[in-house]
N, C-alpha and C positions, 0 to 999 in steps of 0.2 A: 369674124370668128363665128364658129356653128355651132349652136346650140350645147349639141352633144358635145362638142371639143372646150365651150365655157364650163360645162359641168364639170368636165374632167380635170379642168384641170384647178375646181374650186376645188374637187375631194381628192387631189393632190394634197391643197395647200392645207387641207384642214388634216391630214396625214401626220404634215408635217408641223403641225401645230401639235399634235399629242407629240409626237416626238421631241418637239422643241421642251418638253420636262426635263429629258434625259441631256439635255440642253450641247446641241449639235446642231439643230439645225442652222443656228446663225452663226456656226461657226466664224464662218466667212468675216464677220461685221464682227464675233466676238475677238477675233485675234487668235492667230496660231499657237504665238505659247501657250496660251489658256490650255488648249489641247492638249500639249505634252504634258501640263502642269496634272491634269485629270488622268493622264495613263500615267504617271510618275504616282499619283495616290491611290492606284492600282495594282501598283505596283508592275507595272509594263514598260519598265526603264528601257529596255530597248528601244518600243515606239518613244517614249518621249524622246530619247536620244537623234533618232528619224528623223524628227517634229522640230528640234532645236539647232540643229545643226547648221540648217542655212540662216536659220535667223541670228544666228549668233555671227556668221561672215557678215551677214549685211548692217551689224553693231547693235542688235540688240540687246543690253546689258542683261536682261534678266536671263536670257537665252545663253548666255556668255558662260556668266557664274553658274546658273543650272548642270551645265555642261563640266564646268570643273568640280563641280561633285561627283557626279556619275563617273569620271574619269579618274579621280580619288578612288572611289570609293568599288569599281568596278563592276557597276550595278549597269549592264545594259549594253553596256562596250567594255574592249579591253580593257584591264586595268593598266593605266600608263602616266604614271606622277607629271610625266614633263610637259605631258599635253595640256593636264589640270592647273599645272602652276602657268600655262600662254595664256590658259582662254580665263584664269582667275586673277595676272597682273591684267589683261585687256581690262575685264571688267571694272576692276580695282581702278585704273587709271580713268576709267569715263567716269567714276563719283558714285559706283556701287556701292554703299557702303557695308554689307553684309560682306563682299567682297574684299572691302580696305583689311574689315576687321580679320576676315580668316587670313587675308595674305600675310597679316602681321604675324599670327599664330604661328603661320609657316615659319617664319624667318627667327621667329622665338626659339621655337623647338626642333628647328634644322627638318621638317617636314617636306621632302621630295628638295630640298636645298641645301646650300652649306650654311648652317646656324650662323646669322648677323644681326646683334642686338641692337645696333643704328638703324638698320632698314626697319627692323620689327618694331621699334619705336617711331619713326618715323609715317607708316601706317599707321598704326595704334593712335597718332595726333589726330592724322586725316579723317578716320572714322570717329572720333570720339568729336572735332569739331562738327561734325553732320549729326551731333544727338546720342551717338552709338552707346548705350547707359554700361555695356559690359567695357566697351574700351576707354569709356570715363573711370569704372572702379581701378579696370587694371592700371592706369595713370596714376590714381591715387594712391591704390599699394604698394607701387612700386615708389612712388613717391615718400612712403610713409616705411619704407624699409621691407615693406610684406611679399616679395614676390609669388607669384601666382604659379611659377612652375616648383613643385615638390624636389626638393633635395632627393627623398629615397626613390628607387625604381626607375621611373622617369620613360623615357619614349621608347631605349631598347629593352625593357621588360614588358612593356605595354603592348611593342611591334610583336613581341613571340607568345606574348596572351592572343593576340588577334589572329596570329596565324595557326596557334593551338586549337582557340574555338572554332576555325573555318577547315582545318584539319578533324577534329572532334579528338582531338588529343590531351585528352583528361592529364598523366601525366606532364605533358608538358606545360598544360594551362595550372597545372598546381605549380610547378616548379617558377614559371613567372609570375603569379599571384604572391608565391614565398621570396621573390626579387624585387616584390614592391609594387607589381603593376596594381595600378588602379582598375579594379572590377566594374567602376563606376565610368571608365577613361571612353572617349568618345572620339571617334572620327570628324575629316571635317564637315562632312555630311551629317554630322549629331550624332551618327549613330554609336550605341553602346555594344560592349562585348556581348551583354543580355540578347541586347536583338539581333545582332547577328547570330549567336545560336542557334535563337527562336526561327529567325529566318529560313536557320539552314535543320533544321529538326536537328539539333547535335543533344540529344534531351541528356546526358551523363555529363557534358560540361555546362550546360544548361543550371541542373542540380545544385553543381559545384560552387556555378557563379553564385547562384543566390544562396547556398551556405558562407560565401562569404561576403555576402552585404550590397550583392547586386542588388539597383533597384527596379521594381516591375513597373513604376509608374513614369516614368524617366519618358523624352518624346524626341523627335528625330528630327532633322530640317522640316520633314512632310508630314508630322505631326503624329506620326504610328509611333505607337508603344511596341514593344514586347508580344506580348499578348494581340496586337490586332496582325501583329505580321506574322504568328502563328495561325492564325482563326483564319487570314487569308489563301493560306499556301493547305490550308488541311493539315497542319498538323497537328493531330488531338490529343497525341501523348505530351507534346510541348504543351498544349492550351492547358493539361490538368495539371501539370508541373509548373504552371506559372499562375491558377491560382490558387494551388495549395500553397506558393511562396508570396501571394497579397496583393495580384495581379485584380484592381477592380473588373469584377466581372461584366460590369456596365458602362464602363470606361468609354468614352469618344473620344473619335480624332477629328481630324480638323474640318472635314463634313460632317460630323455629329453624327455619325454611325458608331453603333457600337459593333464587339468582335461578334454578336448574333447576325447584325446585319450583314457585315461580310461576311459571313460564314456562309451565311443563305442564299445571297446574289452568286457567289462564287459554286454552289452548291454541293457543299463538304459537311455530307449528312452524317458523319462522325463526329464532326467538330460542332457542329449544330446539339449533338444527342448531349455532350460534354458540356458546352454552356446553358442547355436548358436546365440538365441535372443540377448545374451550379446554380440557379437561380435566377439566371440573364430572364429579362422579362422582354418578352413576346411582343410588348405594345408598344415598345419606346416606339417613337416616330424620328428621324433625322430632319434635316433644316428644311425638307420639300414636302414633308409630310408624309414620307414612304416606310411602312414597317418590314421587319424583316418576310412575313409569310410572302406581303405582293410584290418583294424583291427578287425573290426564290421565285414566284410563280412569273414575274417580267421576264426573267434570266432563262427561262424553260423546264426548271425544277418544280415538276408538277408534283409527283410525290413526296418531294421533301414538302411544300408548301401547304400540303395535308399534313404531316405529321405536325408543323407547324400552329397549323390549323385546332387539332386534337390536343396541342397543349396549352390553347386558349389564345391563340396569336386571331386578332383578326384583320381585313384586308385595310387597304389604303384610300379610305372615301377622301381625304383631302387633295391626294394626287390626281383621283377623279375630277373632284372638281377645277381644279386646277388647271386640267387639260379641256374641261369644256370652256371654263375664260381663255385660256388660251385661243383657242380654235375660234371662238367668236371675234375676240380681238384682231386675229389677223383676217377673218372676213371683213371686216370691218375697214379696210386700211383700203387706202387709196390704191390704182393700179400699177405705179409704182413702185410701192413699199411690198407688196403681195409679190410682184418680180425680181423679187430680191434674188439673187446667186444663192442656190441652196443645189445641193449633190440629188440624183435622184430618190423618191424616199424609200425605195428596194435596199439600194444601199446605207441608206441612213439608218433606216430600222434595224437590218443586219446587224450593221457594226454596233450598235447600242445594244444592242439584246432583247428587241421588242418581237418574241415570238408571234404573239396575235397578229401584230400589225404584218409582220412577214409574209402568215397566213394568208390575212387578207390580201393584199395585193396580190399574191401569188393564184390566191381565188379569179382574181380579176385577169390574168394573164398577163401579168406585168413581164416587161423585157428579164426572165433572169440572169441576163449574160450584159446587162446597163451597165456603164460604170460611168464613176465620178470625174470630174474635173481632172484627178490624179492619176485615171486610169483602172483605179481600183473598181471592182465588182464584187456582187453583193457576198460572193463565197469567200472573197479575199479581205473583205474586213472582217467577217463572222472568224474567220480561221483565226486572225490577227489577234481577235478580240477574247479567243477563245471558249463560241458559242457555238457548243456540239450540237446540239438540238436543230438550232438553225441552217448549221454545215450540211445536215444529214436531209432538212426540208429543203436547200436548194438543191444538194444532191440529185435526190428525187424526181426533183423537177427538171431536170436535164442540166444545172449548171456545170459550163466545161472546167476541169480541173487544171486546165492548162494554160488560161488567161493573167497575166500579171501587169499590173499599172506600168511605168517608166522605168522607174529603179531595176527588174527583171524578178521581183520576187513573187511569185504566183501565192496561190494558200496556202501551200504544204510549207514553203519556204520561210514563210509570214508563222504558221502556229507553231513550226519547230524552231523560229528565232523568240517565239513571246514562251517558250518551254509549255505550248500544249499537248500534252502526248496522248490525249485522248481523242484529239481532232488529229493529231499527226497519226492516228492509230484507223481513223476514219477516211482519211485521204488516202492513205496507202492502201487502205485493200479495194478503195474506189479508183483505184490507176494513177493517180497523182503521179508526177514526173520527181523519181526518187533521186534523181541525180542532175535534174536542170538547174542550170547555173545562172545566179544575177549578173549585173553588169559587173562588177566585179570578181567575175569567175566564182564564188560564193557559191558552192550547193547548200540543202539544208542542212546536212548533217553537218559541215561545217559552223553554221551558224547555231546548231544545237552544241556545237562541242565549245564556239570560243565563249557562249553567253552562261554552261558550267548546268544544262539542261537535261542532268543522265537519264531522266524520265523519257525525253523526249528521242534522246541522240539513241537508247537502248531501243524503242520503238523503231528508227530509222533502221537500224544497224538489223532488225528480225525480218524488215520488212527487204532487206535487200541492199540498201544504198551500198554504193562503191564508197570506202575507206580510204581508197587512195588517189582517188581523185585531187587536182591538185589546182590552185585560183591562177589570178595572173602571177604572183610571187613565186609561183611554186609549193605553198603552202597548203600540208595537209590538213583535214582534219585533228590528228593527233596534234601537229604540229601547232592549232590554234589553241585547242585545249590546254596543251603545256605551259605555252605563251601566257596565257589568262588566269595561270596553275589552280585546275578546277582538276584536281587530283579525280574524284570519281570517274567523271569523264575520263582521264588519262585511262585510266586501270579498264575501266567500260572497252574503250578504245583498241588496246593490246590484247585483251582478253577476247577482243573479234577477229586477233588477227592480223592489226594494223601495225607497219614497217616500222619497226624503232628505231630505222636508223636513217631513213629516206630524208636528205638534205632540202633545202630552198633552194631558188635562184639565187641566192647567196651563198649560198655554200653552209648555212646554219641548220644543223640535225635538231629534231626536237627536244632532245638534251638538255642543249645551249638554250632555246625557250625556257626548257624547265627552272634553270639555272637565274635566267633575268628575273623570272616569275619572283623569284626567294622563298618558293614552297619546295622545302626538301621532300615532301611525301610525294609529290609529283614526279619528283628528279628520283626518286629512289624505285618508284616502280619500273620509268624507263630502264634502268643500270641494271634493274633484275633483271628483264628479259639479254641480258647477254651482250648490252652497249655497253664499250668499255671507261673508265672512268678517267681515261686519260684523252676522252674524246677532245680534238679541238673545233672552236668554234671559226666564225669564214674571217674572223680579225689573224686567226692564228693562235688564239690565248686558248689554253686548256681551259677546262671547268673550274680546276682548282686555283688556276691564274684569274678567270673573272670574280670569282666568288671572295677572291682575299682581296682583290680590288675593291670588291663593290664591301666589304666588310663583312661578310654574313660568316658570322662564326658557326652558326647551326650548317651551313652548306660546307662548311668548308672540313666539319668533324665528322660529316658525310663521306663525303670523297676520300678521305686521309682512311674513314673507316673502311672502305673499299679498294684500296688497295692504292689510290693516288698518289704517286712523285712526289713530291715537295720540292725538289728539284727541278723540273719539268720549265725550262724557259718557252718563254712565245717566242714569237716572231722575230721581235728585237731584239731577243737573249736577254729580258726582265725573268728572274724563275718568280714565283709567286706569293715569295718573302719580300723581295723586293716591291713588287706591287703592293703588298700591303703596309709593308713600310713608308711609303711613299706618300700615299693617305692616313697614313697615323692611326692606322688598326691593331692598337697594341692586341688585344686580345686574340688575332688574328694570326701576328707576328708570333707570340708564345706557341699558340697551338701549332704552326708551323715549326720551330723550334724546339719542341716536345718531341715532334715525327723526325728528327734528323736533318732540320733542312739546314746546309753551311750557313754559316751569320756570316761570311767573307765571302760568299758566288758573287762575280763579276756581272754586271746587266748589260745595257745599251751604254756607249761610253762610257766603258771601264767602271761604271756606279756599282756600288756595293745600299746592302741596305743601310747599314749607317748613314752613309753619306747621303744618301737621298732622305732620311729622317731628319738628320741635320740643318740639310738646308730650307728644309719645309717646318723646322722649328716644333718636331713631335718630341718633347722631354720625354714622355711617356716610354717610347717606343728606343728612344736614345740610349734610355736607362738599361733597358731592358736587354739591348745586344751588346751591351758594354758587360755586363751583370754576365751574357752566354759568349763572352771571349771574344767578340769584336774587336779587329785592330783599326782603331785611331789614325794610324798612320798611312792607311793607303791614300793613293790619291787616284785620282779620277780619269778621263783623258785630258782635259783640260788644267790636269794636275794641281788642281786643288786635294786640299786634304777637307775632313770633316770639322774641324775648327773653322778653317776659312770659310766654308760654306758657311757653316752658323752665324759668323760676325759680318759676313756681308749682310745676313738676312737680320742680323741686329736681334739675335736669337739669344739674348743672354742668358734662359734656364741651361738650352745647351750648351752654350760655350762654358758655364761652371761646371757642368757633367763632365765633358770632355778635358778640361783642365783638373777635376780633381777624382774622376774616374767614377764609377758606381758606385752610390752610396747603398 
């Protein structure tokens, strides 16, 4: 090796020694999850989702259960229960125990399942014999007579508190709050009603929650409060409303940052002016010894880093030092250890947010079109990463906009799936490919619409991208947004123009998405633009036949309010009484019953709802069409009556109902 080429490629490694602070370079050595785990406390659920996905096929537990939160909780991919409960029994069954204990949870409080107190106890053993101190107490209490789930309110007051805060529906977060929901009630991802607000800037039910006893100090699986996932995302009207409600202003999370820190790396010079007013001090240090001024100025927020600066914040001499042990230590290492598998440091730097170090190399004529192991290049992590400054400096330097790692998602596709619309606002008017498709047929605006990114998807949508573009599904834009019921987006969406009524390769209109989502705001903007409310979906079942199925009373006082059938059979000739009779929807069943729906329509073999209540042993629901003039006596095709079915099924609340009629 020559001379010139050892030198090079020691202020490489000593490159990648400052870097290795921002602690990346040893990826490789340090473990993938780690990765996701640190865009996950970024709040970059998407990439973590990326990052976990294969590790969780080839059984990594921790990757596993990760993964059934984000899918719970619909942070980063669709939201879709069923996926969360595969990849959260997978984990549960390899001896997860965080896993045991939330599966129990599940099975407790019928969470994406049918409520089964044997299985939920049964978990609840398995994790409490692994140590688990919450599913040792709930043992106890339940032991000692105290059960842990509240008589008042309970899951479906809680579910339509959740979707009122993510709707920003004041009204209806009152009305479940006055049904009992718990203000304090937490997903399985930990999260509170609080931070979801906070997350989502809903600052009027924000208010509300902490007028009734939200707490601001409360912490999440990833260790964010309230207050740091406002200080994150920029929102300063949420940051001053959460601590005029007692939100510590100096508060850390699980890197010992506080919302100053993030405020300033992220660089949300609102949110930054909001907590200095408040008193947040300028000099805390986090666990690496970084303050917020030399976060702001790592991240390319030169200005903010002065203002910082003038309110007596000073820089980060520990992380200095830090990075010169570093650099010496790894000169120091055998040749070898020094050739360890590390990305190039163009793209290292990028993606971390080391504007200097970008500079430099960039000084030096470094390849800007390198990329990593992944494919990725240095403009497709900065985008990813959402580091405008740095997008704008490869820019410059010729970086092509059209390069994408393996997966097929280039930069634009990358900062409009992590919702950066300041960089998706920067690639677009630098020619970025507004409508190139990942391997997945996936353009960006698609992944700006299913991940609930209107900042991002509105940027797309000024800039030009095609709305109706369609993946390999068939699936639009609109159509992912509904899916993931990110109402804004829907409204953003139709408001540019987008087909309300353009089907899938299934035969499913966005409607039908809206509908699965169980956000009536979503489903209700569709129906405005002129879809009719008797739309069916590619099973055959109208809206108001899924909606009484799945039980959603809010969807289903929707539709009836729109002008819906009650009547209206699928495919099988079930009308939508019957489906919900069928599942034991009494509250479903009334509200159908209220609109005129017959208590004696015939379904799929000759079944009436009765008799389909009967046999599935719903008293509730028994009572109740006995009470609106149900006859007893029909029988079915297989010429059962509604008795019989009950005493086969050994249903004796029913079989006294039907023996001595409604009481």
């Amino acid at each position: 090796m020559s001379g010139a080429a050892s030198i090079r490629r020691r202020v490489a490694r000593s490159v990648c020694a400052v870097v290795l602070i921002g602690a990346f370079c040893g990826a490789a050595r340090a473990g993938r999850f780690e990765d996701g785990l640190a865009a996950a406390k970024l709040q970059r659920y998407a990439e973590a989702a990326a990052i976990w996905q294969p590790l969780a096929r080839k059984g990594n537990v921790e990757a596993q259960y990760s993964l059934a939160v984000l899918y719970r909780s619909g942070r980063g991919v669709a939201k879709d229960p069923r996926r969360a409960l595969q990849w959260l029994e997978r984990a549960a069954r390899a001896g997860h125990v965080k896993a045991q204990y939330d599966l129990a949870r599940w099975y407790e409080r019928g969470w994406g399942v049918k409520a089964d107190p044997d299985a939920a106890r049964q978990w609840f053993e398995r994790a409490a014999a692994q140590g688990h101190e919450a599913a040792r107490a709930h043992l106890a209490e339940q032991a000692a007579g105290s059960p842990r789930v509240r008589a008042v309110g309970g899951r479906d007051a809680e579910e339509r508190a959740a979707r009122a805060v993510d709707d920003g529906a004041i009204d209806g977060l009152r009305a479940a709050l006055a049904a009992g929901a718990d203000p304090n009630a937490r997903d399985p991802g930990g999260r509170t009603l609080l931070m979801r607000a906070a997350a989502g800037d809903r600052q009027a039910v924000l208010k509300a929650l902490l007028a009734a006893g939200a707490d601001p100090k409360l912490r999440d699986a990833y260790g964010d409060t309230a207050l740091t996932l406002a200080a994150r995302n920029g929102h300063s009207a949420s940051v001053r409303a959460l601590l005029a409600g007692g939100a510590p202003v100096d508060g850390r999370d699980r890197i010992d940052q506080t919302p100053l820190m993030i405020a300033a790396y992220k660089g949300h010079a609102a949110t930054v002016a909001v907590l200095l007013r408040a008193g947040a001090d300028p000099n805390a240090a986090d666990a690496e010894g970084r303050r917020a001024r030399s976060l702001a100025a790592d991240a390319g927020h030169a200005a903010l880093a002065r203002k910082i600066r003038d309110a007596g914040g000073k820089s980060s001499r520990a992380a200095s030092a830090a990075a010169a042990r570093d650099a010496k230590w790894l000169e120091q290492r055998s040749a070898a250890a020094r050739a360890q598998e590390v990305g190039p440091p163009l793209v290292l730097a990028a993606g971390r947010g080391r504007e200097p170090i970008v500079r430099s190399l960039l000084a030096q004529r470094a390849d800007v079109d390198v990329r990593d192991e992944e494919g990725f290049t240095a403009l497709a992590r900065a985008a990813w990463h959402g580091h405008a400054a740095i997008v704008g400096l490869l820019l410059d330097a010729g970086a092509r906009v059209d390069l994408a790692p393996r997966d097929g998602r280039g930069p634009l596709a990358r900062a409009a799936q992590a919702g950066h619309a300041d960089v998706v606002r920067v690639l677009a008017a630098r020619n970025g490919p507004l409508d190139a498709a990942d391997a997945d047929g996936s353009t960006p605006l698609m992944l700006a619409a299913q991940a609930g990114h209107e900042s991002a998807l509105n940027a797309l949508l000024k800039a030009g991208a095609d709305r109706e573009r369609v993946d390999r599904d068939g699936m639009t834009a609109l159509a992912f947004a509904a899916r993931a019921g990110h109402t804004a987006s829907v409204r953003a969406l139709l408001e540019a123009g987008a087909d309300a009524s353009r089907a899938d390769r299934d035969g499913n209109p966005p409607a039908c998405w809206a509908q699965a989502s169980a956000r009536r705001a979503a489903l209700e903007e569709i129906l405005g633009r002129g879809v009719s409310p008797e739309t069916r979906c590619a099973d055959g079942v109208t809206l108001l036949g899924r909606a009484a199925a799945a039980g959603d009373a809010d969807m289903v006082a929707a539709l009836l309010e729109r002008g819906a059938e009650p009547d209206a059979a699928s495919a099988n000739g079930n009308a939508p009484l019957l489906l919900a009779a069928d599942r034991g929807h009494a509250d479903v069943v009334q509200l159908l019953l209220d609109r005129g729906a017959v208590p004696d329509a015939r379904g799929y073999r000759g079944n009436t709802a009765l008799l389909l209540a009967s046999q599935h042993g719903h008293a509730d629901v028994v009572r109740l069409l006995l009470e609106r003039g149900a006859r007893a006596s029909l029988r079915n095709a297989d010429h059962r009556t509604a008795a019989e079915l009950a005493a086969r099924g050994r249903h004796d609340a029913v079989t006294a109902l039907l023996d001595g009629g409604a009481k």
